[in-house]
N, C-alpha and C positions, 0 to 999 in steps of 0.2 A: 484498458490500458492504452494510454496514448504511444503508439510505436511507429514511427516514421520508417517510412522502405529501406532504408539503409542499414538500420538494424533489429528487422525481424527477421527471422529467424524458423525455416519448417523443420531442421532434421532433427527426430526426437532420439535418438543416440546424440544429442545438446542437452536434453532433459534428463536424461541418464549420468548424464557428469554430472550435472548440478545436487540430482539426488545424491550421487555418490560425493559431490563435496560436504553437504549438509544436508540430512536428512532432518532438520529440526523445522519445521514448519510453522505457517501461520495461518489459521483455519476462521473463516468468517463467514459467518449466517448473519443473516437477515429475519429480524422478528419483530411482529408489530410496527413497523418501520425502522426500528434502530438496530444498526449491526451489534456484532458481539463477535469478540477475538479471544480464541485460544490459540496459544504458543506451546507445540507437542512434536516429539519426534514420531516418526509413521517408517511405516512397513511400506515401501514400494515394489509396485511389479507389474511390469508390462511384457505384454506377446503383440508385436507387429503394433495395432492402433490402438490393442484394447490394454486401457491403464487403469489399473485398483491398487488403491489406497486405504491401510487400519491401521488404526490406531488404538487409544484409547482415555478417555478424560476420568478423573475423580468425580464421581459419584454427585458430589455436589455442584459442580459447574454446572450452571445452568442451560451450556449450550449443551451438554448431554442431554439434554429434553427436548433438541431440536433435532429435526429431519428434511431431509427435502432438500430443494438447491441451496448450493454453495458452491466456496470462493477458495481454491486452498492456493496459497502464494508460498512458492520455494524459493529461497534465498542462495543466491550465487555470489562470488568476489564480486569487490568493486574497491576503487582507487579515486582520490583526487587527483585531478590533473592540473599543474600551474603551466600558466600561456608561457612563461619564459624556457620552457620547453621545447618551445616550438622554432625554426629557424627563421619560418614567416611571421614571427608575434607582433612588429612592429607594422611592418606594412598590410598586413593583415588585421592591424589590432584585435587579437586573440585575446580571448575570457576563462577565466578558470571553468572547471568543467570535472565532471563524474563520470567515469565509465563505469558498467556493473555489467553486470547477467541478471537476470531473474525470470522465472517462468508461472503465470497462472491460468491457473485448470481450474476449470469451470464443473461441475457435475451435480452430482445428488448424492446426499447422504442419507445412509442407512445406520439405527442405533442398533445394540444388540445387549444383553441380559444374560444370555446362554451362557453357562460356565464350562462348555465345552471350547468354545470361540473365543471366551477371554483369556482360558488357560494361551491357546493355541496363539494369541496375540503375546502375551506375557512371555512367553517361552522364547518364541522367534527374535522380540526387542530385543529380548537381554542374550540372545545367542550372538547376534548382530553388533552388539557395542560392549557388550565385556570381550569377544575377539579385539576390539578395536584399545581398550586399554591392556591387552594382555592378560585377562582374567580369566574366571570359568563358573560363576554363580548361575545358577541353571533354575528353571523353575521346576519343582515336581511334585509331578500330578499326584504319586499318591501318599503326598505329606498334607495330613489336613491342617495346620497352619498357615500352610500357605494356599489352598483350596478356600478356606474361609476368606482369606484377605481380597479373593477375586469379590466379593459383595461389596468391595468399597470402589469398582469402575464403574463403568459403562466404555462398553466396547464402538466402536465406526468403522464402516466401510465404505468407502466415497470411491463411487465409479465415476470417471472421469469422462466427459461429453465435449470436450472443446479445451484446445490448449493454446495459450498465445507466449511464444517464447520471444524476449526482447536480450539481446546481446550489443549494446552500445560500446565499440571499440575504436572508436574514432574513424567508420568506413567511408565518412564524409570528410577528411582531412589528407592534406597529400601525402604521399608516400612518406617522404624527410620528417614529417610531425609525425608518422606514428613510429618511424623511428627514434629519433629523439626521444618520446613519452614513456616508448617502450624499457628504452634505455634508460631512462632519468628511475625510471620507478625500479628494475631491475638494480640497480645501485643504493636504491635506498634500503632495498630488501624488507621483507614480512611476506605471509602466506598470502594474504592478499596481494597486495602489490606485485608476484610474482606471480600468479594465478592471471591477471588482466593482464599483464605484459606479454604473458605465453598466448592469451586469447588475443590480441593484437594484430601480434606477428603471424598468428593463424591465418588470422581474416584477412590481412596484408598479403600473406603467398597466395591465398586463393585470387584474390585482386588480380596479382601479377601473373597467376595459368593462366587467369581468365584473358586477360591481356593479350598474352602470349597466342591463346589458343586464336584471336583475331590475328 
């Protein structure tokens, strides 16, 4: 991923918000020479560097039949930015522009079959996101309805070997433009656009410790 100094990005409590904004991921293997993308929410967790990643595909996807390296790309907010935002846009002729987040982990994937591991994946998703609509559909183990329905996955565990996180927030723009941007987008309001704005003004105070601390 092309990520200019300005906005890369090492602290992985970064990667920990992004999973916690969207856990819906985008999983790409490499076979025969041509990629293949599944779009799947995952089960995240990490201790200190070490990061594992399950999930699980339908049976029939063909990336269930693949293993080895891969490419798993997390999706964080992101914003359009218009230059009339900016205080310097004329003199500066300023260009529209995108801020986002996004972070991709590099690893190895492992499939799995076990219907101990698929229960234990099944169970954990839907504990994780029916909390999140307010629900309580649980998976259980010893309902065979639903023990049988585990023969139509295929489970994943992608241990994660290299992380490149990119947080593009305007760190290359003077102080008064990411004000401004910040501002403009905070007025417009949505999740997104209030999500970059906050990351903004983050990366703007740290700017100004930094600053400060010379």
């Amino acid at each position: 991923m092309y990520t200019p100094r300005a906005f890369a990005e090492t602290d992985l409590t970064e990667l920990d918000r992004l999973v916690a904004h969207d856990a819906f991921v985008t999983l790409v293997t490499v076979v025969d020479g041509l990629p293949f993308v599944s779009h799947l929410p995952v089960l995240y967790a990490r201790d200190g560097e070490r990061i594992v990643i399950e999930g699980h595909w339908a049976r029939p996807n063909p990336q269930a039949r693949h293993a080895g390296p891969a490419l798993l790309i997390v999706h964080g907010p992101h914003a359009y930015l218009s230059p009339g935002w900016y205080p310097d846009k004329e003199e500066a002729a300023r260009v529209p522009t995108w801020n986002y987040a996004v972070a991709h982990l590099h690893g190895v994937l492992e499939t799995t079959d076990d219907a101990t591991r698929l229960a234990s994946i099944v169970d954990r998703l839907s504990q994780v996101n029916e909390a999140r609509v307010g629900n309580d559909w649980r998976f259980e183990h010893d309902r065979d309805d639903h023990v049988r329905q585990l023969r139509g996955i295929v489970g994943f565990r992608f241990a994660v070997e290299r992380v490149e996180l990119k947080f593009k927030l305007s760190q290359n723009h003077p102080v008064a433009n990411v004000e401004g941007a910040a501002g403009a987008l905070r007025q417009l309001g949505g999740e997104d656009n209030m999500a970059i704005a906050d990351l903004m003004i983050e990366r703007l105070e740290r700017r100004k410790d930094c600053a400060g601390a010379t």
